[in-house]
C-alpha positions in Angstrom: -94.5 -92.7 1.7 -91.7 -91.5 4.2 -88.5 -92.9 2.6 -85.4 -93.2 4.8 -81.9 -94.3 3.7 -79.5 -96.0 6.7 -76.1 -95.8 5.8 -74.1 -97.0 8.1 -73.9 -100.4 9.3 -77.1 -100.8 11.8 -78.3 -103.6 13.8 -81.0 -105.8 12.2 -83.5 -104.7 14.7 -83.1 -100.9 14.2 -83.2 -101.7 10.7 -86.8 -103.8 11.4 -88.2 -100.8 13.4 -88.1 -98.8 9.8 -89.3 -101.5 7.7 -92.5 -102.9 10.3 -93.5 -99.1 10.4 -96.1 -98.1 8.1 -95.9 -95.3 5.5 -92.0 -95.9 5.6 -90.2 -97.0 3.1 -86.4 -98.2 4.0 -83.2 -98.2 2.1 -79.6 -99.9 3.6 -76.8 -98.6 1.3 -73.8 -99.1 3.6 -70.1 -97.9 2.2 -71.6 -95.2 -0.4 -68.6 -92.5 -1.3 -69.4 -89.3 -0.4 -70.4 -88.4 -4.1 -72.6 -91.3 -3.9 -74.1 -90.2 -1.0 -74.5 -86.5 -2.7 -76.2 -87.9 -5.6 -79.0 -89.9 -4.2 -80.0 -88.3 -1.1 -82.5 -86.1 -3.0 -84.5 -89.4 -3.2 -85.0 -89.6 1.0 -86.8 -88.0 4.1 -84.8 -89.4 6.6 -81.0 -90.6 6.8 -79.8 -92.7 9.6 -76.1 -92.4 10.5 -73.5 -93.7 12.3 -69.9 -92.4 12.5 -68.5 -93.6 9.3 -70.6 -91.4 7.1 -70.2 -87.8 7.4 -73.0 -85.9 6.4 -71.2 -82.8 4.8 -72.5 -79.2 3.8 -72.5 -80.2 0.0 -74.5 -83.3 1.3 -76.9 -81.5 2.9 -77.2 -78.7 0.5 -78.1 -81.8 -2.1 -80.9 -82.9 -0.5 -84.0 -82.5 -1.8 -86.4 -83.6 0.8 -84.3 -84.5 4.3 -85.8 -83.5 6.9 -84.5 -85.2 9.5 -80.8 -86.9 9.9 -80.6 -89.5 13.2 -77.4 -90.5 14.2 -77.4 -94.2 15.8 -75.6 -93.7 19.0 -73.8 -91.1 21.0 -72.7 -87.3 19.5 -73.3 -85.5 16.2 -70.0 -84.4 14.9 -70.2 -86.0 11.7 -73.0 -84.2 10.8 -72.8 -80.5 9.4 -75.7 -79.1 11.9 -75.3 -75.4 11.1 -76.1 -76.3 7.3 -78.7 -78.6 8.6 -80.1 -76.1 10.5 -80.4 -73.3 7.8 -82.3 -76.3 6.0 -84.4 -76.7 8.3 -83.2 -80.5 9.0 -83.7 -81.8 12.1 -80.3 -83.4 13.6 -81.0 -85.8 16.7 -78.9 -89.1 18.3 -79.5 -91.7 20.4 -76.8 -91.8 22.9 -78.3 -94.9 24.7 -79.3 -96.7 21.9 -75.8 -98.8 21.6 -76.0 -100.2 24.9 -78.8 -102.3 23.8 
């Protein structure tokens, strides 16, 4: 089972994509602190973004499993993608996905 944590706020439908998708399992935890975040992202595969969260070195360095971090819209600044990349994390956005 693929588990994947969304912690930003996310449309209902982007959240449905994850949960009618078999073999993935989907967690919304919107407003976690950063230590929060640090603590319990050993637990997931995936984490889904917006800009609110930053995904941080000590974030990424803390997860366990992450393999892939997707930001919900447009640019990846908030996300640390030189420690990503030494992880071997994939870091992808979907710059057209908030015109929907």
């Amino acid at each position: 089972m693929i588990k994947v944590l969304i912690s930003d706020d996310l449309s209902e439908q982007g959240v449905e994509v994850f949960r009618k998708t078999s073999g993935i399992e989907v967690d919304v935890k919107v407003g976690l602190k950063p230590d929060e975040l640090k603590t319990i992202i050993k637990n997931y595969h995936g984490l889904v973004v917006r800009s609110a969260t930053k995904v941080t070195k000590e974030i990424i360095e803390a997860a366990e499993q992450l393999r892939v971090v997707g930001r919900a819209g447009s640019g990846t600044d908030n996300i640390d993608k030189e420690a990503a990349t030494k992880k071997g994390i994939v870091v992808m956005n979907t710059p057209g996905g908030n015109t929907v």
